[in-house]
N, C-alpha and C positions, 0 to 999 in steps of 0.2 A: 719581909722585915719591916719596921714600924720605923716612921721616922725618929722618934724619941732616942728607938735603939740604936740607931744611925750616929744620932750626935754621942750618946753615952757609951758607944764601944760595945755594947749587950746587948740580946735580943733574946725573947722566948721563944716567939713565935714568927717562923720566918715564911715569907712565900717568894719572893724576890722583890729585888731593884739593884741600880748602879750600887756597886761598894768600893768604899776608896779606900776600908783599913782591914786594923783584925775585926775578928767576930768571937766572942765566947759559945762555948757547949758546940757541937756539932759533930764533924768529925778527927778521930785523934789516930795517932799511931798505933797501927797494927800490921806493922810489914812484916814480921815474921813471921805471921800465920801466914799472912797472903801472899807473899811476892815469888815463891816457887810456882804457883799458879797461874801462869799465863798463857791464851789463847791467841792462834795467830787470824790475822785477818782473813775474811772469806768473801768471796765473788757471790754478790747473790742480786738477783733470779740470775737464771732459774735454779740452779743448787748451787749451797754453800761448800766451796772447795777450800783448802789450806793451802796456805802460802806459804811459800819455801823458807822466806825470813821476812822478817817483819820488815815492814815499812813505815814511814815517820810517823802514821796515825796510832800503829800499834805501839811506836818506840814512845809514843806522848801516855797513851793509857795503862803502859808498864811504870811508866815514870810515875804516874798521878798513884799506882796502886804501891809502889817500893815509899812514895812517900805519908801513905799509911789510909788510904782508902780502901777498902775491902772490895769493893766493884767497880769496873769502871767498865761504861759499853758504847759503843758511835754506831753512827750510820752515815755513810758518806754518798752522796750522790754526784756523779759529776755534769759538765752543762749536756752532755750526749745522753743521759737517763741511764747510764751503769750504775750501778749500786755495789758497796762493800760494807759490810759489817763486820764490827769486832767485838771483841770482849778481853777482860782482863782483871784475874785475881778470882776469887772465889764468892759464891752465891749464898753460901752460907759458913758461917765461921765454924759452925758446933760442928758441924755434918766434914765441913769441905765438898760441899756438892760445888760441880762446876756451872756456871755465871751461863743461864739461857740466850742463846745468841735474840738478838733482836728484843728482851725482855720487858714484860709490862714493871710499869713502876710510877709514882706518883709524880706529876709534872708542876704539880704548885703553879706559879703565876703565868705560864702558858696556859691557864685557864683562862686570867683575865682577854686575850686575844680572841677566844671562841666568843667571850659574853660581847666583846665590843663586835663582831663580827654579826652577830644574832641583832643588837641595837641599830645597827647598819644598817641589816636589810629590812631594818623597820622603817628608818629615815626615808630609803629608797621607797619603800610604798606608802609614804607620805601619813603614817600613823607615831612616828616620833620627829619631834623639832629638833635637831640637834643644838638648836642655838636657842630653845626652849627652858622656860624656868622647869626646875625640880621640884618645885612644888604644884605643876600644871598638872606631873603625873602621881605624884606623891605629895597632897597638900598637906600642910604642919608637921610632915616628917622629920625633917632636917630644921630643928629650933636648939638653939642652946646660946654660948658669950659668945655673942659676934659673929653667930650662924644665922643664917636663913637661906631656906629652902627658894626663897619667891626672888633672889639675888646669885644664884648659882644657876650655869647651865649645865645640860645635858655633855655637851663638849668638855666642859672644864672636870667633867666626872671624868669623864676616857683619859682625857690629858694630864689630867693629874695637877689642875691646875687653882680647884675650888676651895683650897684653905683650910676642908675639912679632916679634923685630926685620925689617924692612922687609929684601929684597936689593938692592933698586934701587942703590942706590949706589957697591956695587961692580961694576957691572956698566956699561962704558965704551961709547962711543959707537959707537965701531969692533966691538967684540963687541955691540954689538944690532943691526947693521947687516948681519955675514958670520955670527956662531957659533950651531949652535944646539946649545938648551938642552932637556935631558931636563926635566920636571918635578921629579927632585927632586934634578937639578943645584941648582936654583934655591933649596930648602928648605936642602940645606945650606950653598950661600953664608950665607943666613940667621942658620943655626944659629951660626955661627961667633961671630957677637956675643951678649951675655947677654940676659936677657930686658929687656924696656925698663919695666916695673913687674908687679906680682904681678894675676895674671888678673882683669879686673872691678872693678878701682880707677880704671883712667882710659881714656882713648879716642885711640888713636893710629893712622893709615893703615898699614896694610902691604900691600904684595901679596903677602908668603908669607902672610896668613893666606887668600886668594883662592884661591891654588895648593893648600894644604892641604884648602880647601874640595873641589876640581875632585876633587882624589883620591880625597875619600872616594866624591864621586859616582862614579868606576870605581869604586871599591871596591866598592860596594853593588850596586851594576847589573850589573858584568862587562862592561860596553861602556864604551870610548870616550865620554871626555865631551863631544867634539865630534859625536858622533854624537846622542847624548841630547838637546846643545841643538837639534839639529834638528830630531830625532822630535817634542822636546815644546816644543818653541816654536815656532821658525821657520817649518814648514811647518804648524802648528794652524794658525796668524792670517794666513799667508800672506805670511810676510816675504819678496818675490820677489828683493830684491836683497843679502841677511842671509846669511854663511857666514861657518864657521870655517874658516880656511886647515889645508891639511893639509900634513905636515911635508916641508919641501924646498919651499915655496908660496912664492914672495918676491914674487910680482908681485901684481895688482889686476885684477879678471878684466873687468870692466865699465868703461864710458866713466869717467873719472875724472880731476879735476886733479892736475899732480905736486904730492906734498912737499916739503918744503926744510928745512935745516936749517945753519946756522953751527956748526960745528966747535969753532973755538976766535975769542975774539975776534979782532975785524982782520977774519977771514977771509971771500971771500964765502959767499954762500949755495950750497949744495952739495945736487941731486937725490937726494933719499933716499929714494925713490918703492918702490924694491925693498929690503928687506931683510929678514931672517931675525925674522919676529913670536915664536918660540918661546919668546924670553926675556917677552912678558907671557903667556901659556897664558890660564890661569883667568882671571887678573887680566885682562887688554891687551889679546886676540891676534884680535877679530873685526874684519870688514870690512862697512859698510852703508851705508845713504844716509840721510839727514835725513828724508826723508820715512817711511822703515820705521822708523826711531828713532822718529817720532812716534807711529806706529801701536800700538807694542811697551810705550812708553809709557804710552799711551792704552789700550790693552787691559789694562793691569795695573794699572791706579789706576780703570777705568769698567766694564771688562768682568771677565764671568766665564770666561772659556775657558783660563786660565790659576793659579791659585789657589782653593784655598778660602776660605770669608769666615774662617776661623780664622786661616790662613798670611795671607793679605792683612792681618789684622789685627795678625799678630804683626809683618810685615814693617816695617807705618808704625808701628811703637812704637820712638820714637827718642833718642836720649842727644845733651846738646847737645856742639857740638863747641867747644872753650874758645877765645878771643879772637875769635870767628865770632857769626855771626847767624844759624848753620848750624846744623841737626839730622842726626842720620845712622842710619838703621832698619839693617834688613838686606838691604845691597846696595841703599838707596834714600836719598836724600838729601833735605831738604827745605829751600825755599829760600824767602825774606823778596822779597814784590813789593814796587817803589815805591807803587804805587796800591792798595795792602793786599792780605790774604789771603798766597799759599802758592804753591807749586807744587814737584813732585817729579820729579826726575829723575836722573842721576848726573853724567853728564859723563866725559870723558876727554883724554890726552893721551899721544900715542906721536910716536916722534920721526918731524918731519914733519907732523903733523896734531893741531888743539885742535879737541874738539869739545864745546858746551855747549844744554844745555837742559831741555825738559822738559813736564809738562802738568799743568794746574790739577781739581779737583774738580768743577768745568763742564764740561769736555771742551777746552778752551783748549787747544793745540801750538805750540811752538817749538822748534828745534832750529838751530843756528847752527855750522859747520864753517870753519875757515881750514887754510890750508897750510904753517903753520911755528909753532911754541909761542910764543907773545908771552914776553917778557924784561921788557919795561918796565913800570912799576905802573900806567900809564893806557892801556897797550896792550893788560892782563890784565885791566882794568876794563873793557874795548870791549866785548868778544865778549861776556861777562856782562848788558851794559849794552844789547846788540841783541834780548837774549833776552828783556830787561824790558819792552824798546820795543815788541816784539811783540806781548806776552802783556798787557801793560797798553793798549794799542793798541784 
C-alpha cells in the first residue's frame, strides 16, 4: 500500500505496511457461501490428522471466514518444532472446492524481506556498502524535486527511511491485474512526485525504495534478482514450495485457494487468482505457503545459514514506526505480543491475498494467509489477532 493511500483512506495497489484505519476495495462479505465450510486443524509432519474440536487458532480462522473472507489458512509452529495447520472456508467460490491445506498463494511484501536478505549477504561479502550512496550502484537513477540518488543510502532503502515517494498508487487495479511492469517502469512512476521529506528524518513505506534495492542486487551480481533469491535463499533452507514468478507467470503453480478481490464498491467479489505480479518485483512479486514462510522466518531470526551475526544484527536495528507499536529494521518488522515479548516478521498484501505473521526468539511460528485484503478495521485486526492467538497460545 502506497503512502499517499495511507493518508487518503484508498489504495489500488497494495503490498503491505503498518495500517491504522479502513482500506477501500479488497475484501467484502461473503459468508453465506463460505461459513458452512470449515476445516479443523491438523498435526503435521508427519501426517495431517483431524482434530476432534477446534482450538483457538481454528476458532480465529472460522471467525475471519464468518466475517466474509472466503479463505483463510495458518501454519503454527511451536518453540519444540511441532507443526499444525489449518484451513478455513472454501477454495474456490464457483466450484466450493475445499481450501488446500498448507496452500501456495501470493505473499506480496514478504518479498521485500528475501530482497533485503540477498542485499545482506552482499554487504557481508563486502560488494554492497550499506551506508553507501545509491547512486554508487545506480548513478543518476534516483533524480527528481528533492531526490538525489548521490544523498540516499543503501540502508535508508531497506528502512524505509529515504524520502522516496511510494508508486503504488498510481498504479490501478486493472493495470496490476493484465500490465506488466519493467522494474524501472515502476521507479519512475515514482519519480514523478517529489521527495516525501529529506533522507533519514523520518520513516515512510515505499516500494520504490524495494525495487531500487532489487536493482542494485543485478547490479552488483549481473544476474537476475530472481535468480539470486534462489541460489541464496530458497533452495539453502530448502524452501520446497518458494518461487519468484518469471515474467509472463500469472498463474500459481501449486495446489492453492483462489483470490478475490472487489473492484469497486457495490461490486461482487471478482477471481483475481491470475494476474501480471510484475508491478510488485522486489517489493510484492513471490509466491509461497505458510509453512515455508515460517521456515524462512525461523531461519533468519534462529539460524545461521542465512546472514552473518553482523548483517543479522544490523538487520534487527529498528526505527519506530509513528502512531504504531511497530518497529521496522531492514526488510524486518517487529511486532508487540498480547502476552508480552516480540516477534518478527513482515507481512504482505497483494491484490487477492493478505498475509501476516512471523516468529518469536524461542523459535515460536505463525503465519496466517486469507484470500482477499480486509477493508474493515475489525477485519484487519482479525488476521493480526490469529497470529497473536497462535504465538501466544
Amino acid at each position: 500500500m502506497s503512502t499517499r493511500a495511507m493518508k487518503t483512506g484508498t489504495s489500488r495497489f497494495r503490498l503491505s505496511r503498518p495500517r491504522k484505519g479502513l482500506r477501500r476495495g479488497g475484501a467484502a462479505a461473503a459468508a453465506a457461501v463460505v461459513a458452512a465450510v470449515m476445516t479443523a486443524g491438523a498435526l503435521a509432519p508427519p501426517a495431517a490428522v483431524a482434530a476432534t474440536r477446534p482450538d483457538a487458532v481454528q476458532q480465529g480462522l472460522n471467525a475471519l471466514v464468518r466475517g466474509g473472507q472466503p479463505a483463510a489458512l495458518a501454519s503454527v509452529q511451536d518453540a519444540g518444532g511441532r507443526a499444525r495447520t489449518y484451513t478455513a472456508g472454501v477454495g474456490d467460490l464457483a466450484t466450493g472446492a475445499k481450501v488446500p491445506r498448507d496452500g501456495q498463494v501470493r505473499i506480496g511484501s514478504n518479498t521485500k524481506t528475501f530482497t533485503a536478505v540477498v542485499v545482506l549477504q552482499l554487504v557481508g561479502e563486502g560488494r554492497i556498502d550499506l551506508d553507501g550512496w545509491v547512486d554508487t550502484y545506480l548513478p543518476g537513477v534516483v533524480r527528481g524535486k528533492g531526490l538525489d540518488g548521490g544523498k540516499i543510502t543503501v540502508r535508508q532503502l531497506l528502512q524505509h527511511t529515504s524520502g522516496i515517494p511510494d508508486y503504488g498508487a498510481d498504479i490501478s487495479d486493472e493495470e496490476m491485474l493484465h500490465r506488466y511492469f519493467e522494474p524501472r517502469d515502476l521507479v519512475d512512476v515514482a519519480l514523478k512526485h517529489g521527495a516525501e521529506f529529506e533522507p533519514g528524518k523520518k520513516w515512510s513505506y515505499s516500494n520504490t525504495n524495494y525495487v531500487l534495492a532489487g536493482l542494485i542486487v543485478q547490479k552488483v551480481t549481473g544476474r537476475p534478482l530472481a535468480e539470486e533469491i534462489d541460489r541464496r535463499i530458497v533452495r539453502r533452507i530448502g524452501l520446497r514450495h518458494t518461487y519468484f514468478p518469471g515474467q509472463g507467470d500469472r498463474g500459481i503453480r501449486e495446489a492453492h485457494p483462489k483470490g478475490y478481490h472487489r473492484m469497486k464498491k457495490g461490486e461482487p467479489l471478482r477471481d483475481v487468482t491470475r494476474l501480471d505480479p510484475s508491478a510488485g518485483w522486489a517489493a510484492g512479486q513471490m509466491i509461497s505457503t505458510n509453512s515455508d514462510l515460517n521456515r524462512f522466518f525461523g531461519e533468519l531470526i534462529g539460524g545461521d545459514r542465512l546472514l552473518r551475526e553482523a548483517q543479522r544484527k544490523q538487520m534487527r536495528t529498528t526505527v519506530p514506526i509513528a502512531g504504531t507499536e511497530f518497529h521496522y529494521g531492514l526488510g524486518l518488522m517487529k511486532r508487540p505480543l498480547s502476552c508480552g515479548g516480540f516477534y518478527w516478521g513482515h507481512g504482505g498484501d497483494i491484490t487477492g491475498y493478505e498475509t501476516r505473521g512471523g516468529v518469536t526468539d524461542d523459535g515460536r511460528a505463525a503465519n496466517v494467509a486469507v484470500t482477499s485484503i480486509p477493508t474493515e478495521a475489525e477485519a484487519v485486526k482479525g488476521v493480526t489477532g490469529v497470529v497473536d492467538t497462535a504465538l501466544c497460545g
